[in-house]
C-alpha positions in Angstrom: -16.9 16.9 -14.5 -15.2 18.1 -11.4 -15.8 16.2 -8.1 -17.1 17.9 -4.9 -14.3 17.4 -2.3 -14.5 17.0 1.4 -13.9 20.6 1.8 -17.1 22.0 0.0 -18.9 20.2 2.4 -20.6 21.1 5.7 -19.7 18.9 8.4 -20.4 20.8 11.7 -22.4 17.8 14.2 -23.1 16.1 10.9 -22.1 12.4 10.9 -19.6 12.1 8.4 -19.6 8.4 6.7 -16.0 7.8 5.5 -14.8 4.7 3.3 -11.1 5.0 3.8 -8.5 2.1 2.3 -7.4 0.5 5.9 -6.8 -2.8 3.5 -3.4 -3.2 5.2 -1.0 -5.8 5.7 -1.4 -8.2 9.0 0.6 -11.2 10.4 0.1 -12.7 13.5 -2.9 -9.8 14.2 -0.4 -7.0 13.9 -0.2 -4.8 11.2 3.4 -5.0 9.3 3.1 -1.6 7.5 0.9 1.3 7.9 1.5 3.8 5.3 -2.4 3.2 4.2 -3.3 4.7 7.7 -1.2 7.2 7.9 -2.4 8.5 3.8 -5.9 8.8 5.4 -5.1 10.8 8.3 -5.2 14.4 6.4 -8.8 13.4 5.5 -9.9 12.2 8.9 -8.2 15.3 10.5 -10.2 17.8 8.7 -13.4 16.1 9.1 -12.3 16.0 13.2 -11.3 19.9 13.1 -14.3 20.9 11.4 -16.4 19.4 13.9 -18.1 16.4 11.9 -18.9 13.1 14.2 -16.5 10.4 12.4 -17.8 6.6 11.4 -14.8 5.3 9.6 -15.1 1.7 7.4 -12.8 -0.1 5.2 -12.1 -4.0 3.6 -9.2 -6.1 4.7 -8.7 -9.0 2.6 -11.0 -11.2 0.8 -13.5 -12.8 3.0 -15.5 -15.3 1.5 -16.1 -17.5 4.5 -16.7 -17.8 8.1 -12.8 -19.0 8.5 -11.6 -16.0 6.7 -12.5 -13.9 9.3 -9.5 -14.9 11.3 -7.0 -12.1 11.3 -9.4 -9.8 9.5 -11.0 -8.0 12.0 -10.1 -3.8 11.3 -10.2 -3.9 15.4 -5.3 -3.5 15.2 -6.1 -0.8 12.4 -8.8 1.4 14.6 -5.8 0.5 17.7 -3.5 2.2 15.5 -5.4 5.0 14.5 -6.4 6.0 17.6 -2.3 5.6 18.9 -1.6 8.2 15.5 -4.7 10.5 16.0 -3.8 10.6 20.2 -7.7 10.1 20.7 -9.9 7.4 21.4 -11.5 5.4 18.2 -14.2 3.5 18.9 -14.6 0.4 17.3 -17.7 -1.3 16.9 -17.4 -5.1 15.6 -20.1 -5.2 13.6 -21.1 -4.2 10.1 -24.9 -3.6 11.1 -27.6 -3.5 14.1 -28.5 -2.0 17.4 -24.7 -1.6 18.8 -23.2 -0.1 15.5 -26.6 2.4 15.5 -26.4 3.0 19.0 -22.9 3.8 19.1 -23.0 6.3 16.2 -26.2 8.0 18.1 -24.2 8.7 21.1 -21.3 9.8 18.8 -20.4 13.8 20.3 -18.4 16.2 17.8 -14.9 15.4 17.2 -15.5 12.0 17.9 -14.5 8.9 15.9 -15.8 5.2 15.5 -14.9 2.8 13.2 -17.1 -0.4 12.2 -16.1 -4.2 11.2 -14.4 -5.0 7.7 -17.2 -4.4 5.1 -16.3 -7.8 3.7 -17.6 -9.7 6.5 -20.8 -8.7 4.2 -19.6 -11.1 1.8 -19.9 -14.5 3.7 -23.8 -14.5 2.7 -24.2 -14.0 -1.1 -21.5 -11.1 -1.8 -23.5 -8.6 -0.7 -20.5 -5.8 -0.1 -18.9 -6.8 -2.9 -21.6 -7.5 -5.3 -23.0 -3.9 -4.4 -26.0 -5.0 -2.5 -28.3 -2.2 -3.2 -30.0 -2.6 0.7 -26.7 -2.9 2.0 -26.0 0.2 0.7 -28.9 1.8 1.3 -28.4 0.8 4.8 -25.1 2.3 5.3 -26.0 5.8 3.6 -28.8 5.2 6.5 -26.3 5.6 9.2 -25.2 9.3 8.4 -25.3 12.7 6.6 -23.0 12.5 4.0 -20.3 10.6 3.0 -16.5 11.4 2.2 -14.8 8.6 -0.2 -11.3 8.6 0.7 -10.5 4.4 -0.7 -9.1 5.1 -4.3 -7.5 1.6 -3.9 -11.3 0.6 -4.4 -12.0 2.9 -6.8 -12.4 0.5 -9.8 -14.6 -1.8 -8.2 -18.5 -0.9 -7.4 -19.1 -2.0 -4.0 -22.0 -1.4 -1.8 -19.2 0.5 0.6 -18.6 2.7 -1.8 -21.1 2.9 -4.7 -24.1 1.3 -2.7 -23.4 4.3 0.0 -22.9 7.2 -3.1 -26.1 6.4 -4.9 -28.1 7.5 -1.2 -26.3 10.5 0.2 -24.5 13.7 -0.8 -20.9 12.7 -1.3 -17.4 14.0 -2.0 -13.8 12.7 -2.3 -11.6 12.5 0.4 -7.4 14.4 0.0 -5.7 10.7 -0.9 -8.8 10.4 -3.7 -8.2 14.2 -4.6 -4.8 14.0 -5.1 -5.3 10.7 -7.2 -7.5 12.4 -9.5 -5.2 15.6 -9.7 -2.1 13.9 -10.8 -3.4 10.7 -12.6 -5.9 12.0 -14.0 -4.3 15.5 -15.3 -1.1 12.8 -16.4 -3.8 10.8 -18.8 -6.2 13.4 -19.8 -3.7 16.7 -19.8 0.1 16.1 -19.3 3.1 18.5 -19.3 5.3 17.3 -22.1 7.7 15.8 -23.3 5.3 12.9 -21.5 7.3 9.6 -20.9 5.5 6.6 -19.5 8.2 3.4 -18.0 5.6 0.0 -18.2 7.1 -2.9 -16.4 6.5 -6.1 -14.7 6.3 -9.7 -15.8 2.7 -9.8 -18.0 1.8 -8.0 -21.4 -1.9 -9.5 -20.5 -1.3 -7.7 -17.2 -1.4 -4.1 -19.0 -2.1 -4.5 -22.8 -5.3 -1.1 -22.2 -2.6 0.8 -20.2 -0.3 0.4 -23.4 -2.8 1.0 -26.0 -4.0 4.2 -23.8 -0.5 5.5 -23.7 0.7 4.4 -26.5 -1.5 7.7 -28.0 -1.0 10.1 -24.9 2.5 9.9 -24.5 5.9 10.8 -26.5 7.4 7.7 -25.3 6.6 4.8 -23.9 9.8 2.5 -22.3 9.4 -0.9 -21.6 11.0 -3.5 -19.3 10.4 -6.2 -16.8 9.2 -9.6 -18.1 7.2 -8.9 -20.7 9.9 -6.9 -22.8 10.3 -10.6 -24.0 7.0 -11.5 -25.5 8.0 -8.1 -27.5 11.4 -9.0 -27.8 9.8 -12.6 -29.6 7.7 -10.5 -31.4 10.8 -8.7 -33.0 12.2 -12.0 -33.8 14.9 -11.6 -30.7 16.0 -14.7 -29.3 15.1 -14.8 -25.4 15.7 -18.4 -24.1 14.4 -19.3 -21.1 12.7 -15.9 -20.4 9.1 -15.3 -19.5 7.3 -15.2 -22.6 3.3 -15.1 -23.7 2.5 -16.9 -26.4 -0.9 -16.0 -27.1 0.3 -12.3 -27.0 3.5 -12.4 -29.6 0.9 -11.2 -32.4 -0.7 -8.6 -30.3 3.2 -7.1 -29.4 3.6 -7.1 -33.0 0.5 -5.2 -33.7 1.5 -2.4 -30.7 5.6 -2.2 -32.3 3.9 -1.6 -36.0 1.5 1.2 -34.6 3.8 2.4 -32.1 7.1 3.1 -34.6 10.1 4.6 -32.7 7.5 5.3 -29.7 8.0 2.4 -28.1 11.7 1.5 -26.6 12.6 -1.7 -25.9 16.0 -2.9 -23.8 19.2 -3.2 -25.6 20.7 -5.5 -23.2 19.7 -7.7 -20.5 21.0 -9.3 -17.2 20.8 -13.0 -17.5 21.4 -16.4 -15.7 20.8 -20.0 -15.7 17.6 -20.2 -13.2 15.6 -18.0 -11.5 17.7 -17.7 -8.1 20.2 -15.2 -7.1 22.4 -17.9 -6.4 23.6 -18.4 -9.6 26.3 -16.5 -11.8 24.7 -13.4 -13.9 25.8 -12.6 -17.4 24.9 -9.0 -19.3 24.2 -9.7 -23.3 23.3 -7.3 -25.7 20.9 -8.7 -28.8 18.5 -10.9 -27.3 19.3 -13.8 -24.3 21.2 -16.9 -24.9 19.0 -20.2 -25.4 20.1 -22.1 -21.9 19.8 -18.7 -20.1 16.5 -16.1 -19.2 16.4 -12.4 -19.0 16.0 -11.5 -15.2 16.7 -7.3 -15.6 17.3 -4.9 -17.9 20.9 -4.3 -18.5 23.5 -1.7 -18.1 23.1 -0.2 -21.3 19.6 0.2 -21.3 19.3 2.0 -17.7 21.7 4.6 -19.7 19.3 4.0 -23.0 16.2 4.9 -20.3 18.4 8.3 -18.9 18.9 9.9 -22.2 14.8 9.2 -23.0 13.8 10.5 -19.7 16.2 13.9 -20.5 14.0 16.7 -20.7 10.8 15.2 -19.4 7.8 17.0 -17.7 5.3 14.3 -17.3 6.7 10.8 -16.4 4.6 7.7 -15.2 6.0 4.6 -14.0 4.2 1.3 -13.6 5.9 -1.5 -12.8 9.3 -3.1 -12.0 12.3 -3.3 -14.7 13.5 -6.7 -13.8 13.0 -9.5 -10.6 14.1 -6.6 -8.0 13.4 -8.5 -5.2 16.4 -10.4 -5.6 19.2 -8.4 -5.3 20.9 -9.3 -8.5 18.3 -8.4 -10.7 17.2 -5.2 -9.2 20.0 -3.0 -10.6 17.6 -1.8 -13.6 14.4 -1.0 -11.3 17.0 0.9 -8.6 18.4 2.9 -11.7 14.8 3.7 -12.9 14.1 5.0 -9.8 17.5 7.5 -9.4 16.8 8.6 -12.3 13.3 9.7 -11.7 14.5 11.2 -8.4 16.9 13.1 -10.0 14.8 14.7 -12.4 14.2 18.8 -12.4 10.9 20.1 -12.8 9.0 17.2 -13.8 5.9 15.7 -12.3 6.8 12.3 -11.5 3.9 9.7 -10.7 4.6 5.9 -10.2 1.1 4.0 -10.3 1.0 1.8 -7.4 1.9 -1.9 -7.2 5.5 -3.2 -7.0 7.1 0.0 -8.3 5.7 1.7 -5.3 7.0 -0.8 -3.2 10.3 -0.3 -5.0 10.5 3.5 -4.0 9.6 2.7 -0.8 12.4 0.2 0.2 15.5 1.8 -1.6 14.1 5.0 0.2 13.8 7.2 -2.9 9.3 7.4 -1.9 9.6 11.1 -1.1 12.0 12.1 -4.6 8.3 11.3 -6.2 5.5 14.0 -6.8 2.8 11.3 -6.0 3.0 7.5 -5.5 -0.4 6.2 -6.2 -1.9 4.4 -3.1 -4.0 1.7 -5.6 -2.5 -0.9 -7.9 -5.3 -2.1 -9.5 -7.1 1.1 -9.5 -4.1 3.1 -10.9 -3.6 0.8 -13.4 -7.4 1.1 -14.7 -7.2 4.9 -14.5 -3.9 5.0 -16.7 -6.0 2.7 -19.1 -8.4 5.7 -19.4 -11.7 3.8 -17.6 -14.0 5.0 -15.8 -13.6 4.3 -12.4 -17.2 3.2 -10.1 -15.9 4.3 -7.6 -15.1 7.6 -8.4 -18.2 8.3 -11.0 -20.4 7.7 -7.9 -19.2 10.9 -6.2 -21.7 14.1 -6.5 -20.9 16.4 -8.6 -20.0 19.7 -7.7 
């Protein structure tokens, strides 16, 4: 069922509720990267343009009591909106009563506030994120519709976004438009050949994701840490490497139903501890017993090329080896080239570390979409219904 969008909406001196993803990272009080703001600003620009009176909200961290409020406050994120916007945001430090009301009352056209971190909810009984139905009700109170723009929250029913849904006419913002378009289309209705790259260090982490793509796509490549529980599976020595034991039988189940679907590394980068201090070695056929597979090898970023030849649809999730040490990051830094060097594919990486990967070694803008919500991403691949996103009207 297709979602309304912000743009089928009228928004001319309406007040416009928006739940955008402002959960961004903060030391010291001062935001250390603000790509999250700057994803939301087609969204809030529209609604500005078109008129609509703006009350913005959004988590930031957990809160869970009174001394987690320190350093949580959205007051540097509504600083740094109004510094990106060139207009004045408003920012109100409360999550309810006469000052938030009487501030969004005065609120002209073209005007923007933003309230305290919906979380702040949570120091008495959860109520944010335990979907509070009064909360909820509450919030919806505030305005005359409300534009979901957080697909970072997506998979989680929260009164901010669900509670507020379930009481007003609602639609998705660009970010969550653009989320459903190319995730969505990439699970439900891909271009193929259709080649999905699963990393990082858990099989527990992503066992629905594999069984889900495991029947949508051609191939599915595998690296990172938890190409060893498979590699056990197999019968593969792997050392010292990361391995899940209660998982072994479950790899052997996905190899068995997967056949030649599923490819596995044929060699590995390896050392003695888990440092990048010490000397690496590359071995083919499994990982000698006083050493532990750290990256995916030489041979296999070729092995991943040649698969990759050809593709239309390719999803990435997840990291190909330890790439925050410099040794080991060789395999995820191929990955990436050789995404970015692709013709005429739609190229998607879900979130997370691999995002974080495209972003540092500069390749973020080779992509067709990087998805702004690990968690989220990860439980859309899976093929779940998201809360967060069911809750939005129809059109």
């Amino acid at each position: 069922m297709a979602k309304k969008v912000v743009t089928d909406l009228d928004l001319k001196d309406k007040v416009v509720l928006e739940r955008a993803d402002f959960n961004v990272p903060m030391k010291d009080g001062q935001i250390t990267n603000d790509n999250r703001i700057q994803a939301a600003l087609p969204t809030i620009q529209y609604i500005l343009e078109q008129g609509g009176k703006l009350v913005l909200f959004s988590h930031l961290g957990k809160v869970k009591t009174e001394e987690d409020k320190e350093g949580k406050s959205l007051r540097p994120v509504a600083e740094r909106l109004s510094e990106l916007l060139g207009k004045d945001v408003k920012f109100i430090p409360e999550t309810r009563g006469k000052e938030l009301e009487d501030a969004i009352a005065a609120l002209k056209s073209g005007e923007v506030l933003m309230f305290e971190n919906t979380r702040f909810e949570d120091i008495d009984g959860k109520k944010e994120s335990k979907n509070d139905p009064e909360l909820g009700k509450y919030w919806a109170s505030l305005g005359d519709v409300f534009v979901n723009d957080a697909f970072g929250t997506a998979h989680r029913s929260h009164a901010s976004n669900v509670g507020v849904a379930a009481n007003l006419e609602s639609a998705a913002g660009f970010l969550m438009e653009k989320e459903i378009k190319f995730i969505g289309e990439a699970v439900d209705n891909p271009k193929r050949p259709f080649v999905a790259i699963l990393g990082g260090a858990k099989v527990s982490d992503k066992i629905g994701v594999i069984e889900n793509l495991l029947e949508k796509a051609d191939k599915v490549l595998i690296g990172g840490g938890m190409a060893y529980t498979f590699y056990a599976a197999k019968g593969i020595s792997i050392g010292k490497s990361l391995l899940e034991e209660d998982k072994v039988d479950l790899a052997k189940s996905l190899l068995e139903k997967a056949g030649d679907k599923l490819v596995l590394p044929v060699d590995n980068v390896t050392a003695k501890e888990f440092s990048n201090d010490v000397p690496t070695e590359v071995h083919e056929n499994g990982v000698p017993e006083d050493q532990m597979g750290l990256d995916i090898g030489p041979k296999t970023i070729e092995q991943f090329k040649k698969e990759l030849d050809g593709a239309k649809t390719v999803v990435w999730n997840g990291p190909m080896g330890v790439f925050e040490m410099s040794n080991f990051a060789k395999g995820t830094i191929g990955v990436c080239k050789a995404l970015a060097e692709l013709d005429d594919a739609i190229t998607i990486i879900g979130g997370g570390d691999s995002a974080a990967a495209a972003q540092q070694l500069g390749y973020a803008d080779k992509f067709t979409h990087i998805s702004t919500g690990g968690g989220a991403s990860l439980e859309y691949l899976e093929g779940k219904e998201l809360p967060g996103l069911a809750a939005i009207s129809n059109k």
